[in-house]
N, C-alpha and C positions, 0 to 999 in steps of 0.2 A: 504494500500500500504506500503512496505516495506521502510525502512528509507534511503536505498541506490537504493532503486529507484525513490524515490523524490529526492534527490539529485542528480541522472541526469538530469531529465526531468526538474527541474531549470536551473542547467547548458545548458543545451539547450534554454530554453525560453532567459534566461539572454542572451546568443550568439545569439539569434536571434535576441532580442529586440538592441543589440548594433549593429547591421548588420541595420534594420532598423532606428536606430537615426544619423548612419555617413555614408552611404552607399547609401541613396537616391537618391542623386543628380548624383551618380556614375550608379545607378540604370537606370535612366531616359535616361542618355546622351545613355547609352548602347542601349536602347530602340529603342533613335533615328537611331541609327546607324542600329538596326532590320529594324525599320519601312521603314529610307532610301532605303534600299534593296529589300523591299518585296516591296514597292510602285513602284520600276524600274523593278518589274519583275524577279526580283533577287532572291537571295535565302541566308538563314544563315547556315553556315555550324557549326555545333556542333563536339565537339571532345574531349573524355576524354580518360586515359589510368587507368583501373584498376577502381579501385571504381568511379573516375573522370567517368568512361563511364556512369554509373546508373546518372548522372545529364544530359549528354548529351540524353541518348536514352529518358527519359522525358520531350523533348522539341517538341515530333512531333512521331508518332502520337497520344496523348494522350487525353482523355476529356481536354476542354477548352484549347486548343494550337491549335496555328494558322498556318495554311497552308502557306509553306517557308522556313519555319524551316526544314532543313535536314542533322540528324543525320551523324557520319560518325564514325561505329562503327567496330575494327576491333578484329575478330576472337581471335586472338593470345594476343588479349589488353586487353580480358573480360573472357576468359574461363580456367579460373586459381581456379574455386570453387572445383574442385576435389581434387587440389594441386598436388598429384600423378600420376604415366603413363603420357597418351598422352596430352597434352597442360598442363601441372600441375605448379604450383606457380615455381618451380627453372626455367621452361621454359618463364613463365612471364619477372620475375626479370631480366633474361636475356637477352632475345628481346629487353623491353622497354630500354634500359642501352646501345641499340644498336644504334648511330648515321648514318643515311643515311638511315632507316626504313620508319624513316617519308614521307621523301622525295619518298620513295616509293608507299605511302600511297596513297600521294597529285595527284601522276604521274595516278594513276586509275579514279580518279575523275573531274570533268569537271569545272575548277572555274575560276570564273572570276572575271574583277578590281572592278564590279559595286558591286561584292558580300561581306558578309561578316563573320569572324568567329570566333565563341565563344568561348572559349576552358576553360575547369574545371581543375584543377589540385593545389591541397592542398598544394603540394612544390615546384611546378611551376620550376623547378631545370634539370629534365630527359629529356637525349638527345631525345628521340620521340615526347613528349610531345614540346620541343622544335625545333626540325627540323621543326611540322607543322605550330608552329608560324612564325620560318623565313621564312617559305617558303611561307605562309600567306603574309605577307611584302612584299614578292621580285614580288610576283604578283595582288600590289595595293590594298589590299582586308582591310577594316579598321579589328582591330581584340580587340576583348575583352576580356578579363585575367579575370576569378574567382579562387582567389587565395588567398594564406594566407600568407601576408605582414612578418605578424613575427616569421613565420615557415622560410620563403626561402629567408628573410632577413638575417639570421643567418645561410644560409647555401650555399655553393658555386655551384656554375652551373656546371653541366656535361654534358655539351654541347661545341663547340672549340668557337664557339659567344662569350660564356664567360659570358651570360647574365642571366636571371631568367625570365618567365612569365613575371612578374608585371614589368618590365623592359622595357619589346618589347611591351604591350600593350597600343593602343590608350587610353583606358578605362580599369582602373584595378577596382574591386569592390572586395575588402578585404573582407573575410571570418572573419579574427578575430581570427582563431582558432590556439590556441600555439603551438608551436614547439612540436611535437609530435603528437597530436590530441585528443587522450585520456583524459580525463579529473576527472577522479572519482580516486581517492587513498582510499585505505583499508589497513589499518593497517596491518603489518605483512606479506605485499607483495611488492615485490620489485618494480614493473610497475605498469602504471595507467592504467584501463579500462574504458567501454566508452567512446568508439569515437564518435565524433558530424561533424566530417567536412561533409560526404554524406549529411546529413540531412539537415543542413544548404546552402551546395552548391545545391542540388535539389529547395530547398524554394528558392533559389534568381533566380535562374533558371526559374521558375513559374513568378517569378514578373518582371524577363524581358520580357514572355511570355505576359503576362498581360495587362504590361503598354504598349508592341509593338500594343496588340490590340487596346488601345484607343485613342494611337497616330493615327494611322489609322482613327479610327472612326473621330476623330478632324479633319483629312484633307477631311473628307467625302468619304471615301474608305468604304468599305462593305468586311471585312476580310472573308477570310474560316478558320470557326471554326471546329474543331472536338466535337462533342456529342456524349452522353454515349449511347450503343445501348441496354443497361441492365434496360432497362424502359418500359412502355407500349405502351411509342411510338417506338417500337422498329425498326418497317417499316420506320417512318420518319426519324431516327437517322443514318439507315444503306442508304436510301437515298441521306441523306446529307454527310457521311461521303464519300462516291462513288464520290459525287461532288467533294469532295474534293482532294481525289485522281487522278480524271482526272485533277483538279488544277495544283497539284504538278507536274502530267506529262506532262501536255503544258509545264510548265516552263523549264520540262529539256529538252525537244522536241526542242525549242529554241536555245541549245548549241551549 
């Protein structure tokens, strides 16, 4: 392996492993606040803008995530890979940048006090990203920030709140990851490369998935799990997933 790619893949493991020694208990409380939700019937509403979405769209329906979790991924907030023409990176930048978006967002979807909602975002700073937090707030919902303390510490909200993610959240669970994101310098280049936040906000992602399940099992709840259906039990696994689906639709059936 090349010398600057083990020096990422430390750089990562190190930002994980400090995500895991000060992050736990942030971890867990979040959990509760899943498990409160799912145990009432409820639902977690996920929500990220731009790479922030690849941590949401992984909370449901994926191997080993639990039925409740639902995603709220929007068109114009993930389909910026082309960059150019129609939905391309300057239409992103733009959108996301637009206050009142959110609030558009929240107006299609059906939530409620007993619900609650995750939101990924590395700067924790952008009006969309932030309209869905307040708007989170204004209708009782507990709301959790994965975010990065010393990135959107250091940088001022564009939102009129005035606030940041880690600000408005009941439960922040700090990423860790610096002002920028990138993390690798090579000499004789002006920017750093490799980014680590995706990566790290998906893993925390996962172990609020995780520990929401075992909270569950502690209270003697029987979660719906998603299984992989790329196995030999591939009949049992598209069985169960089916269950799980009818799951999630009772619950919005409910609304």
């Amino acid at each position: 392996m090349s010398d600057i790619a083990e020096r990422y893949f430390s750089t990562v493991i190190s930002r994980l492993s400090q995500v895991a020694e000060t992050q736990a208990e942030a971890i867990r409380k979040a959990a509760e606040i899943c498990a409160d939700a799912i145990e009432r019937d409820g639902l977690v509403f996920t929500f990220g803008t731009g790479h922030g979405s690849f941590a949401a769209m992984e909370m449901f329906p994926r191997t080993g995530t639990v039925t409740g979790f639902r995603p709220i991924v929007e068109s114009t907030m993930i389909s910026f890979h082309r960059v150019l023409g129609d939905g391309g990176a300057r239409q992103y930048r733009f959108i996301h940048g637009r206050e009142g978006y959110g609030d558009a967002i929240l107006s299609s979807h059906q939530l409620l006090s007993g619900d609650a909602m995750l939101i990924f975002s590395h700067s924790g700073l952008n009006a969309v990203t932030l309209d869905i937090a307040v708007g989170a707030k204004k209708l009782g919902m507990k709301l959790i920030g994965v975010t990065s303390v010393p990135h959107s510490s250091s940088t001022p909200s564009r939102h009129s709140c005035g606030k940041r993610l880690y600000e408005l959240a009941d439960v922040v669970i700090d990423t860790g990851v610096p002002k920028g994101d990138a993390g690798i310098e090579i000499e004789g280049l002006k920017y750093r490369v490799g980014a680590t936040s995706t990566s790290i906000a998906i893993a925390i992602g996962h172990a609020i998935n995780t520990a929401t399940a075992e909270i569950l099992v502690a209270r003697g709840r029987d979660p719906f799990v998603m299984v992989s259906p790329n196995t030999a039990e591939k009949a049992e696994a598209d069985a169960q997933n089916d269950r799980n689906y009818a799951e999630l639709w009772r619950r919005m059936k409910m609304r």
